[in-house]
Wavefront OBJ file of the C-alpha trace (Angstrom):
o trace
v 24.589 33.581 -75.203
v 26.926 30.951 -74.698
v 28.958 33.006 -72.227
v 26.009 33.159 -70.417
v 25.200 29.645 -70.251
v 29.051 28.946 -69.510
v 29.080 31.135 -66.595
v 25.608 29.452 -65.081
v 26.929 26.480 -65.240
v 30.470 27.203 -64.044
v 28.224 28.999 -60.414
v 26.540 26.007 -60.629
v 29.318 23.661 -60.391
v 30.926 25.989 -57.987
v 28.044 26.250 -55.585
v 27.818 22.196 -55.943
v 31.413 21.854 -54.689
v 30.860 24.218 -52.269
v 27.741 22.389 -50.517
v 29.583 19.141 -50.962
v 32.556 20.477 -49.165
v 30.724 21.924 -46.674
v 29.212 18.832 -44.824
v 32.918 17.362 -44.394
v 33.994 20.188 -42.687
v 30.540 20.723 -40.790
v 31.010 16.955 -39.633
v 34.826 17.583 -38.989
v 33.941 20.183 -36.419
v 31.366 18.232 -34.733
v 32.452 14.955 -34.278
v 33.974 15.720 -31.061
v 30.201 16.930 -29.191
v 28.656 13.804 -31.788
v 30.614 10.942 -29.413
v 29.588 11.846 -26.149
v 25.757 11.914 -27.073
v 26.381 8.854 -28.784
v 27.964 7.073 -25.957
v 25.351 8.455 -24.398
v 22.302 7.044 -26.090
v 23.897 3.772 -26.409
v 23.715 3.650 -22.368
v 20.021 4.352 -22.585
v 19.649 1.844 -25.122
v 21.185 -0.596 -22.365
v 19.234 0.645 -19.755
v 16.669 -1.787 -17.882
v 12.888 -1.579 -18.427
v 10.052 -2.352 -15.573
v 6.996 -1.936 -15.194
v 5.421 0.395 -12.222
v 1.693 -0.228 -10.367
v 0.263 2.616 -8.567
v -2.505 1.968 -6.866
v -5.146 4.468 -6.427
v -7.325 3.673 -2.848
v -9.812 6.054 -3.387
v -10.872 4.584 -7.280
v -8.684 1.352 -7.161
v -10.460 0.570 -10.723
v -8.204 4.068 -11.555
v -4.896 3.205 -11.163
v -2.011 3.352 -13.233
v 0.265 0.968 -14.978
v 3.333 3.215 -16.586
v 6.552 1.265 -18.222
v 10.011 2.800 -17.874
v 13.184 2.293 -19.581
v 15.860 3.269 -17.492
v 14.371 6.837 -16.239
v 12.456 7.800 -19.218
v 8.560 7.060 -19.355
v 7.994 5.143 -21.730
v 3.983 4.892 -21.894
v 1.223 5.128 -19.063
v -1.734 3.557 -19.398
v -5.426 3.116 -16.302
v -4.785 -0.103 -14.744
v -7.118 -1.552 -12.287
v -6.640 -4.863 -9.921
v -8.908 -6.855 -7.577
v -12.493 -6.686 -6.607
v -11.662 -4.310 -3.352
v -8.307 -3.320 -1.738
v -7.731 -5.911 0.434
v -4.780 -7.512 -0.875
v -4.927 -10.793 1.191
v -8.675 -11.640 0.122
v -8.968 -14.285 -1.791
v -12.563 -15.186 -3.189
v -13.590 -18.739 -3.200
v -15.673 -18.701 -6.166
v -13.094 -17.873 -8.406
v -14.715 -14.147 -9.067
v -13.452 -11.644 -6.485
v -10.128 -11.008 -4.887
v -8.102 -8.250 -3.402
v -5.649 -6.273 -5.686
v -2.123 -7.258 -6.143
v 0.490 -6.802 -2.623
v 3.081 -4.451 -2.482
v 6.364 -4.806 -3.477
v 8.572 -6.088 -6.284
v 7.338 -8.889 -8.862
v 10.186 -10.709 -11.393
v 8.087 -11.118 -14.805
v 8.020 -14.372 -15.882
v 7.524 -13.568 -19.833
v 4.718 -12.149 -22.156
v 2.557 -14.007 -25.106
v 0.010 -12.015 -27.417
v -2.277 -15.518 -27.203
v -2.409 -17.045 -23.284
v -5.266 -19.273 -23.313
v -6.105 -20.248 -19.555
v -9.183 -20.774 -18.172
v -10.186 -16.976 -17.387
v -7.011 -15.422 -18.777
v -6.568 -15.039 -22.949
v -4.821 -13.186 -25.391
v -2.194 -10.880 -24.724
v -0.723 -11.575 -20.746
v 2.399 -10.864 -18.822
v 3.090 -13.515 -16.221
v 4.047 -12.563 -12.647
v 5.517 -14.119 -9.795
v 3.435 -16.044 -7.033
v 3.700 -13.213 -3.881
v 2.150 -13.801 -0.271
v 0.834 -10.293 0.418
v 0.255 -8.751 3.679
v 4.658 -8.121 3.664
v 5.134 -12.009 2.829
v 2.981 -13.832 6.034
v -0.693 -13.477 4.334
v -2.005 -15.771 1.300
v -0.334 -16.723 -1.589
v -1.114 -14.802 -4.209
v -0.412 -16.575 -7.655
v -1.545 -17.332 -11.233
v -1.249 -13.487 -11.923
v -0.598 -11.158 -14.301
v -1.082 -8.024 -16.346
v -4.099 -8.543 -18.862
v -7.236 -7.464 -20.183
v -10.622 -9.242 -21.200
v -10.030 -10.722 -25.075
v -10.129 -13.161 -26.866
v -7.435 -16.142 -27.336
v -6.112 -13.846 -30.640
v -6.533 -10.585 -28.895
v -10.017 -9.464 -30.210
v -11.516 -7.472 -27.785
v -14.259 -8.723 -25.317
v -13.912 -5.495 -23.252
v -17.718 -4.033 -21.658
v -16.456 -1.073 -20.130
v -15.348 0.308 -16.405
v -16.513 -3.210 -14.758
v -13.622 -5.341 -16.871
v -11.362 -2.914 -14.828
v -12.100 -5.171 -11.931
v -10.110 -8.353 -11.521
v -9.698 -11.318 -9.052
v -6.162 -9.553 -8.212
v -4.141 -9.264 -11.661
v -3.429 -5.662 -12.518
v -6.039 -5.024 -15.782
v -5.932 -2.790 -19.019
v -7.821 -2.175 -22.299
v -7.490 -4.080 -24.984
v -6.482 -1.253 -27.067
v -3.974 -0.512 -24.059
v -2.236 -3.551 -23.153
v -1.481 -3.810 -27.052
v 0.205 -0.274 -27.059
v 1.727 -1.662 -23.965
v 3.156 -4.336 -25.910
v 4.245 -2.272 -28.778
v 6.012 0.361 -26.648
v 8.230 -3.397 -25.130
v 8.795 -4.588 -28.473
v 10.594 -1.269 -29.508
v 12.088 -0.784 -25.647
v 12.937 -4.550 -24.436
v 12.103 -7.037 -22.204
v 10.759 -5.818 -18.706
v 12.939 -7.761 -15.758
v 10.578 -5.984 -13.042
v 7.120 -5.075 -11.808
v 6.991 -2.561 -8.771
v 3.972 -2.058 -7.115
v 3.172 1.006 -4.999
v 0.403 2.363 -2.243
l 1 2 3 4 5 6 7 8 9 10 11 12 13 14 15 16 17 18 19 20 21 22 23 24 25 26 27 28 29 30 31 32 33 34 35 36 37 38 39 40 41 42 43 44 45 46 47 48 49 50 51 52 53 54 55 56 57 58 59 60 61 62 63 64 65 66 67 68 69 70 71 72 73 74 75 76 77 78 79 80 81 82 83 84 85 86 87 88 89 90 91 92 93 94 95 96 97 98 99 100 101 102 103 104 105 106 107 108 109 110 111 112 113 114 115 116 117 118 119 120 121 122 123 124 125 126 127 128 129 130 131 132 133 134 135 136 137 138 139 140 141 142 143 144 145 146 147 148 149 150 151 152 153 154 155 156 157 158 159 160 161 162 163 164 165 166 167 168 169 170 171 172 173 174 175 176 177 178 179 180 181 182 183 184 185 186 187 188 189 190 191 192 193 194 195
């Protein structure tokens, strides 16, 4: 009997040494293929993320807003901008304007509690951009945001908050997973809209 329980314990110890061995030798062999991919991810990590606008002219209030980080995707979410597609109109009473001009924005920084006049909770700021290729209207005090309150509660009524008076607009429950994706991916430097 106490053979028996010698031997066990001598295959266990064995087998132990064995599968502690075996992960040295396993990582011996691989480190080689391991520092490539990891001078590759470390690129990616350093890898600039932007934000991309694609407008949709047949249902402008179903465009698309879609963050990259370097090449990867990472997160698309319906956007919508303006009151109609005319990106030089600009509505006196404050209420209507065209969606946002073509072209390349620099993003001014992001807050989870704006509190303008029309414009609260979570906001990205964009650059002031005449549209019509630079000789129409200026186009300013815009940004990516949705309807909410000053500490992000939602105030959102359904397709018509899609509409803005030319800032690109998301869901509450979107621009906040919009947010999240930045605050694991960095900064954005760039907004690019497109026809």
């Amino acid at each position: 009997m106490n053979r028996v329980k010698t031997r066990a314990a001598g295959l266990v110890a064995a087998a132990t040494v064995l599968s502690l061995a075996a992960p040295a030798t396993a990582s011996t062999a691989v480190t080689p293929s391991v520092v490539p991919a990891h001078r590759g991810a470390a690129s990616a990590a350093g890898a600039a993320v932007y934000l991309v606008f694609d407008k949709n002219p047949k249902h402008p209030t179903y465009s698309k807003l879609t963050a990259y980080k370097g090449t990867r995707e990472i997160g698309h979410w319906r956007a919508g901008s303006g009151t109609d597609t005319r990106e030089c109109h600009v509505g006196n009473n404050g209420k209507t304007g065209g969606w946002l001009p073509d072209g390349a924005y620099a993003i001014k920084g992001r807050t989870k509690s704006y509190n303008g006049q029309q414009i609260k909770g979570y906001a990205i700021r964009l650059a002031d951009k005449r549209c019509d290729n630079g000789k129409g209207a200026l186009r300013n005090e815009l940004f990516i945001h949705s309807r909410m309150s000053v500490k992000g509660a939602s105030l959102w009524r359904g397709d018509r908050d899609y509409r803005s008076v030319g800032c690109i607009k998301l869901r509450p429950d979107h621009i906040k997973a919009l947010f999240a994706a930045l605050d694991r991916n960095g900064e954005p430097t760039t907004l690019k809209v497109i026809p």
